[in-house]
N, C-alpha and C positions, 0 to 999 in steps of 0.2 A: 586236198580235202577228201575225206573215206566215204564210204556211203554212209558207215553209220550216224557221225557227224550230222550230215545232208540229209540224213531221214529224221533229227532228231531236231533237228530246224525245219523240216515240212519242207525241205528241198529236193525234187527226185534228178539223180544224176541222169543221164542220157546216155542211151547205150551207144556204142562206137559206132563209127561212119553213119549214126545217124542225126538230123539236124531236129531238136528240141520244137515245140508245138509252142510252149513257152520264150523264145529266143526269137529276135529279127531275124530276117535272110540276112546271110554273108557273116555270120557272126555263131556259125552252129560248131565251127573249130575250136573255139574257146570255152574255158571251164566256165560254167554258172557263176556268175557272180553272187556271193554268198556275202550277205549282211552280219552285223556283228550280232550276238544277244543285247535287248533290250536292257540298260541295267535297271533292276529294280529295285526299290526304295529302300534306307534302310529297315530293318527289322523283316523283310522279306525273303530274304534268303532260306534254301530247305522249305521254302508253303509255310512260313510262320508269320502269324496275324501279325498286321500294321497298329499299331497304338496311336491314334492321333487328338491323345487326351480326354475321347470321347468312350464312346461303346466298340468293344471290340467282339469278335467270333470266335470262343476259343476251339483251339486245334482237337482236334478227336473226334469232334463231335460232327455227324455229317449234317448239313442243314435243310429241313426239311420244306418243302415248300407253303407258304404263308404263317412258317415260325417265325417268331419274333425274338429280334437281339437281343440278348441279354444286360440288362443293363450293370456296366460295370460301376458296384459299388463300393464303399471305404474297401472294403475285407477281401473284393474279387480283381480290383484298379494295381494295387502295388506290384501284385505276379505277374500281372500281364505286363507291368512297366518297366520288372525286373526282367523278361525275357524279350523284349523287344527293343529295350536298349544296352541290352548286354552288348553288343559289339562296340560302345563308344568303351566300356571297363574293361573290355578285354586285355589280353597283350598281345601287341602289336598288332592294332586294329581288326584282330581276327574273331569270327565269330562261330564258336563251336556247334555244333548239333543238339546238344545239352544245353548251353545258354540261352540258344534262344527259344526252342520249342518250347524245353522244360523250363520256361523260369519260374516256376512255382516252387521250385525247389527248395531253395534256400530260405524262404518265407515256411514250410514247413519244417526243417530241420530247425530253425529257432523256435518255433512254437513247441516242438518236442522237448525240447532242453529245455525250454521253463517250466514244463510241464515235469520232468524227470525231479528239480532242483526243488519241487512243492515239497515235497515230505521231510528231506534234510533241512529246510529251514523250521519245519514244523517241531521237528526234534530236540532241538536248543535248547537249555537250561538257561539262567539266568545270566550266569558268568559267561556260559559259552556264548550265548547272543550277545557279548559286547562288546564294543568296535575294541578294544581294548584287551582282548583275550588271549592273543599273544604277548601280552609284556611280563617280562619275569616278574613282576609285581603280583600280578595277576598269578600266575603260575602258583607261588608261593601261599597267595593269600586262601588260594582255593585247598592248597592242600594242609593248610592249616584250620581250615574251617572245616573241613571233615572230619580232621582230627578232634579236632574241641567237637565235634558234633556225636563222636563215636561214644565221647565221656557221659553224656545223658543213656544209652546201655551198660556199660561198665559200672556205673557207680550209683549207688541210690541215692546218695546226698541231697537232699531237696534246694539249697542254699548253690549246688553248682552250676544247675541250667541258665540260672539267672544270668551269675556272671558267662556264662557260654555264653549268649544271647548278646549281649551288651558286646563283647569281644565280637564276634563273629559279624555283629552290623556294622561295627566300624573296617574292619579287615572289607566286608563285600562293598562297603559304599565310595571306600577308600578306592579299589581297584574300578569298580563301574566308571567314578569320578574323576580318577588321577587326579586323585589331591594330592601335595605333597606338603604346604605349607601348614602352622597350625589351625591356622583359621580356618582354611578348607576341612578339612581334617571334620571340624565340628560343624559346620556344614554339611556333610555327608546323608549321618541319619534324614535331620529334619528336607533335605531334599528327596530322598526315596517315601517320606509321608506325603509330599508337595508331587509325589507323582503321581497319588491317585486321584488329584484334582488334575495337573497338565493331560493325563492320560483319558478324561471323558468324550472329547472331541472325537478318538480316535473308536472309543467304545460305541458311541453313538451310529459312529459311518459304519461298525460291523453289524451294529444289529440293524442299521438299513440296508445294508445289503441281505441278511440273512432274514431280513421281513418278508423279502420278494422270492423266497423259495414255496413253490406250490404246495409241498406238502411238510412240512417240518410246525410251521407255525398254525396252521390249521389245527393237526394235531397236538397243537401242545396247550393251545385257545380250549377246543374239545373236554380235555383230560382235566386242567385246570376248571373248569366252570362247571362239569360235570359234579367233581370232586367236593366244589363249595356246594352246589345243592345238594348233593347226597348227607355233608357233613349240616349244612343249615336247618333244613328240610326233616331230614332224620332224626336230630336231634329234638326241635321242637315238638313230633309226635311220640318222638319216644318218651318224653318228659311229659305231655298228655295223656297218653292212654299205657295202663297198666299190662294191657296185654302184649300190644305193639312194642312195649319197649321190652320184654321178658322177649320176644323174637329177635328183639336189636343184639341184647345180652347175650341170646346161646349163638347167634351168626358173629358176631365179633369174638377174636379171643383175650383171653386175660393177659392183660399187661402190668407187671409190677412197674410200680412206681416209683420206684430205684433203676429201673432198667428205661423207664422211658426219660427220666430226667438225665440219665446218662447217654440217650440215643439224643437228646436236645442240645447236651453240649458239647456232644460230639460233632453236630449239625452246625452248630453255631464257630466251631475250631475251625471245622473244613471249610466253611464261607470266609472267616475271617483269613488264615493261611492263603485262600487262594486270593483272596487282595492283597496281601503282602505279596506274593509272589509275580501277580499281573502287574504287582506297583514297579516292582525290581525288575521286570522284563521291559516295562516302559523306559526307566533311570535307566536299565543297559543299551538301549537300541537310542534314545535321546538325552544323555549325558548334558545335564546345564554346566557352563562356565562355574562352578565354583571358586578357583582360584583366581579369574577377575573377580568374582564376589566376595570376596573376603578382605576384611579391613585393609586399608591400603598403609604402606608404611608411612609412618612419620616423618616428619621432617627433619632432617637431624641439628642438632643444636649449634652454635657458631663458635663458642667458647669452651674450651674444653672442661672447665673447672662446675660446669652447671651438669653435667652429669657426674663427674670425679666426687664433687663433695658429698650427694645421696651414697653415693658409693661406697665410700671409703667411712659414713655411719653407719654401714651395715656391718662394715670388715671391723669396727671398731667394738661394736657391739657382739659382735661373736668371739672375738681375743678374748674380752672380756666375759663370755661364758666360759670358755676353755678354760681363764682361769681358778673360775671357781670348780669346773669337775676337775681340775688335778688337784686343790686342795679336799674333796672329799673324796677321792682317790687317797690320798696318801694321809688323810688325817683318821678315815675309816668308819666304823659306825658309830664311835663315842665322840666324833669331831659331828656329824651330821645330826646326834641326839642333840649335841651343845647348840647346837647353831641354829636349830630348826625346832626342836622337841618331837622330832618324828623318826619313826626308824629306819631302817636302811630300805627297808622293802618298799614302804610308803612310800621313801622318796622319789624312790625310781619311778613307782609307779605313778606319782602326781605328775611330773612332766612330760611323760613319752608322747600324748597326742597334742600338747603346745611342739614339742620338736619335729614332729612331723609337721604341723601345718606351716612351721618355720622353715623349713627343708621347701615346702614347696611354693612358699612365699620366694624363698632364697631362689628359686630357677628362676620364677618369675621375673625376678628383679635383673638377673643375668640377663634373659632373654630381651628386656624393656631397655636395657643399659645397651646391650650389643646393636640397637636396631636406632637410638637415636644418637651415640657418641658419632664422632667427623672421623673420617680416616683418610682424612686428604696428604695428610702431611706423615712422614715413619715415627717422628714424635707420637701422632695422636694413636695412629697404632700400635706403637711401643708400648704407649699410657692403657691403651684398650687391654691388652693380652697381661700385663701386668696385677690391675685390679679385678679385671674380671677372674685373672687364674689365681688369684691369692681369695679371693671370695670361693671359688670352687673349689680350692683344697679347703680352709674350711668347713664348707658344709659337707665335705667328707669325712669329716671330724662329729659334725653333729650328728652326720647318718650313723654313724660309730658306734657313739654315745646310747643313740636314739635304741638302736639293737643290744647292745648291753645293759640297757633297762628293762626291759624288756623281758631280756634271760634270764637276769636276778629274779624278778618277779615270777617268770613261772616258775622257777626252783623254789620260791618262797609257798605261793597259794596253789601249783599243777597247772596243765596244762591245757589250752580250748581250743578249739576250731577259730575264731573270732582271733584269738593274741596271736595263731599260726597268720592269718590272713594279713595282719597288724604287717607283723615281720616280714612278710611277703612283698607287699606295698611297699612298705620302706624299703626293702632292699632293689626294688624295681627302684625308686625314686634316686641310688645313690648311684644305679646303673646308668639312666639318665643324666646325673651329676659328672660321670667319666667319660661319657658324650657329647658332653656342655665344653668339655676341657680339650676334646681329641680335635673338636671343632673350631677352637679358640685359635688354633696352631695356623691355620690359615682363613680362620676370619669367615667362615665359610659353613652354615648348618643348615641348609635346604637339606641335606638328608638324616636331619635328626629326628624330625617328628614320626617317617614312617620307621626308622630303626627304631624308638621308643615304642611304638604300637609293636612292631615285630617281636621285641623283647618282652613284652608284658603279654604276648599271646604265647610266647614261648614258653613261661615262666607258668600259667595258666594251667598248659595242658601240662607239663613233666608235675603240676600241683598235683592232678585229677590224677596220674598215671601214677602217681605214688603213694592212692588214698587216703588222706588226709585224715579222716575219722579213725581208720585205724592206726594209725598211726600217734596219732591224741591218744588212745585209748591204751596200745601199748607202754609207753611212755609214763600215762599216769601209773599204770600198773607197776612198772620197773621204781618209781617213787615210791612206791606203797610199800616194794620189798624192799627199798632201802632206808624208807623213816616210819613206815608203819600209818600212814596218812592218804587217806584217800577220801574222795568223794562220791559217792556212790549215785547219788542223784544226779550228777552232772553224766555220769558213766551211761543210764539208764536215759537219757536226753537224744546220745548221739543215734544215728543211724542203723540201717543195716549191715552197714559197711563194716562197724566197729563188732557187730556180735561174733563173729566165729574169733577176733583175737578175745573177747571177754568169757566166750563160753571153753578157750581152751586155756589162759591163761590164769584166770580168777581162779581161789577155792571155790569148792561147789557150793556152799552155803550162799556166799556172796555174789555168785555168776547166778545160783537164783533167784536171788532181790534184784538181781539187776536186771534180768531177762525176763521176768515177768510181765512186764511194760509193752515187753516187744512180742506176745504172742498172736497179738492180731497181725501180723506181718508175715508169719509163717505159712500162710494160702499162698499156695502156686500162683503166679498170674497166669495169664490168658498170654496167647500166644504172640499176639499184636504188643503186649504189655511187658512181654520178657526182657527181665534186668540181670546181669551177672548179680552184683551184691546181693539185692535178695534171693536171688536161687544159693547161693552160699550162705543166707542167713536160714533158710529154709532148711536146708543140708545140717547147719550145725544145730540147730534146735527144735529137735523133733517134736512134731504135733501132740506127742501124747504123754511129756514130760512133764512133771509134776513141778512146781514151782511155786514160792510163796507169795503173795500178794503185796503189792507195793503199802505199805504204811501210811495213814494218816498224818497229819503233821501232831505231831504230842505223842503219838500213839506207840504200841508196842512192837514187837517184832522185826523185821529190816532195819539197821541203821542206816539213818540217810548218811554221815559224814562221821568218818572213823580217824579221830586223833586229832582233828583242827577245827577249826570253825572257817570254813568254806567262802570264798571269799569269789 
């Protein structure tokens, strides 16, 4: 043993040839017996406080005499328990210098890090807050919602926001929800309405926590109750006395009354928008089961001829329409005056909205037919893919039909925004008919509903991206140079979308009957208000252009409808 050793145990070695003060006689030739160290308790190693579930001394601190322990509470107990029993978590029963002195450690490096992660959750959007935010669905449906959402700048069409709106709720409730079935589907909306009722409980616990800030609500108590007596208060004397209130009059400034009822409902949009949008952050962060909620399937039937026979009266009744349009097909319009007494234009035009609502009675019946026929047996599937695809190629026959009425008719009386939308519809409907068929092939359409919603949002925005109004407008104009027939009141109806093709393509006489309608629309907007179409109708119909005033009905001057009677 060293000296150092022996001085560090309070040992003093004994110089040579002499015998220890310490030591028996006859025993001064032998080394001091030297005891082991003491082992001390766990969590004592290095001077680090002992933890014995009670009050601890923490280290650093020197303790003064007649201070008092500190008592370890919820917030001060965990550090001290994390540093005092680090050697049982260690590896290999070892206990570092860092674990046990500092175990506070790790209790503040988590609290840093939730602290760090406050502002990125605060940041979220609707779609990004939801658990669901990586699914290609998701992916798509956002970046098709911007798109449709870009078409309310682009376009002035008043008649397009709507349908944006309606599209774009189903696309976000669709993704928030993972619906995939119909019925979820339509569940979507009415649950993101149903969030701003599940979402009060959660409103309530914010603004009890935000009641207990010392200064926030004071000040807002203050400002508000001040505000009513000044407006209560103020008003009653200024409404009594004539002097008082002519002081009220030059301290207040003047507000038009176009300007304040436009600051009201502007007031009223941002209130209502921001519950829409707390509704949609609620539905993203707590997504209901929709597709357990939604109608559950049917039962399927035991017999196969109890769905076959409904079936096969629908297939029987459509043959039977096919053969009457190939006989007015090929018998012409003196076969359709004989038979009908009405002309060829008429006819088309009386049935196209029975064939549409037919067309989409005709899914229904597919989708109702697929979901109770048996498919236990390759017979009853054989029976399934058979009637049901001989019913689908028909109604692809009537969507046909349906469009080729349609054409005839606007080549007869011109063309509208309203027969474009017609067309549009129907042809989404026969896209869904070749979905109905792709599906048939293996029995299998859980991905038809979102493909149908995907294609009808697709169909939406390449609508808006290829201006629809102008495009009416050009269109009628190319009729007018090639039969001399136009409508001019219907011309003067559309947007501003449609004026720079009517003020470059009309003669000028006629561009100014038509354009006169539209010179309130020629004001710049405001910069929050800026739309391409009207900065392009602005461009093309300058402020200071002379132009004749739209006609009375009877009256002289602009003809409303040049060569037909406007239908």
């Amino acid at each position: 043993m060293d000296l150092r050793a022996a001085r560090r145990l309070g040992v003093g070695a004994p110089a040579p040839g002499r015998t220890s003060r310490c030591l028996p006689a006859g025993r001064a030739s032998r080394a001091p017996t030297v005891r082991p160290p003491r082992r001390q308790p766990r969590g004592r190693e290095h001077g680090a406080p002992v933890h014995r579930g009670g009050d601890a001394w923490p280290r650093g601190r020197p303790r003064r005499p007649g201070a008092r322990r500190p008592r370890g509470g919820p917030a001060l107990r965990p550090p001290l328990a994390a540093g005092a029993y680090a050697r049982r978590a260690g590896p290999a029963g070892r206990c570092g210098r860092d674990r046990c002195v500092r175990g506070a450690g790790p209790a503040r490096s988590r609290r840093r890090s939730r602290t760090a992660d406050g502002p990125a959750r605060r940041r979220r959007l609707v779609l990004w807050s939801s658990v669901r935010r990586r699914a290609a669905w998701t992916v798509v449906s956002a970046l098709l919602s911007v798109g449709l959402g870009a078409l309310v700048v682009l376009r002035a069409a008043e008649w397009l926001p709507v349908l944006v709106l309606l599209v774009v709720g189903l696309l976000v409730t669709t993704a928030l929800t993972g619906a995939r079935r119909l019925g979820a589907l339509l569940l979507g909306p009415p649950a993101w309405v149903l969030s701003a009722v599940r979402g009060l409980p959660l409103l309530q616990r914010t603004l009890a926590t935000t009641r207990g800030h010392r200064l926030l609500w004071p000040v807002v108590r203050t400002v508000v109750l001040s505000a009513v007596a000044l407006v209560v208060f103020g008003g009653l004397f200024a409404s009594g006395d004539a002097v008082f209130g002519a002081w009220v009059d030059r301290l207040l400034p003047d507000v038009d009354l176009v300007l304040a009822d436009t600051l009201v409902l502007r007031a009223f949009l941002w209130f209502f928008v921001a519950g829409v949008v707390l509704a949609g952050t609620y539905l993203a962060l707590n997504p209901p089961p929709v597709e357990r909620a939604a109608t559950p399937s049917p039962r399927t039937v035991t017999r196969p001829w109890e769905w076959a026979v409904p079936v096969g009266a629908v297939v029987a009744v459509l043959l039977g329409f096919l053969v009457a349009q190939a006989s007015a097909m090929w018998g012409g319009h003196d076969f359709v005056r004989r038979s009908t007494g009405l002309t060829y234009a008429e006819y088309v035009h009386q049935g196209f909205a029975q064939l549409t609502v037919a067309t989409a009675l005709t899914l229904g019946t597919i989708g109702l037919a697929g979901r109770v026929a048996p498919r236990r047996t390759r017979g009853d599937r054989l029976l399934l893919r058979a009637l049901l695809g001989t019913l689908g190629v028909l109604t692809l026959v009537v969507v046909a039909s349906a469009l080729f009425r349609m054409a005839v008719y606007q080549e007869a009386y011109g063309y509208t925004v309203t027969r474009v939308l017609v067309d549009l519809f129907e042809l989404w409907l026969g896209l869904v008919v070749v979905m109905v068929l792709v599906a048939g092939v293996r029995l299998s359409g859980r991905w038809v509903p979102r493909a149908a919603l995907l294609a009808g949002a697709s169909m939406l925005l390449a609508l808006g991206v290829a201006d629809p109004e102008a495009r009416v407008a050009g269109a009628n104009i190319e009729r007018y140079e090639q039969t001399g027939r136009l409508d001019l009141v219907y011309l003067a109806s559309l947007g501003p979308d449609a004026t720079p093709v009517i003020a470059e393509r009309l003669p000028d006489q006629l561009a100014a009957c038509v354009l006169a309608n539209l010179r309130h629309d020629t004001d710049p907007d405001p910069l929050w208000g800026w739309n391409l179409g009207r900065a392009r109708a602005a461009e093309a119909v300058p402020a200071g252009s002379d132009a004749q005033s739209p006609p009375e009905e009877g009256g002289q001057g602009c003809l409303r409808v040049i060569g037909e009677d406007g239908r």
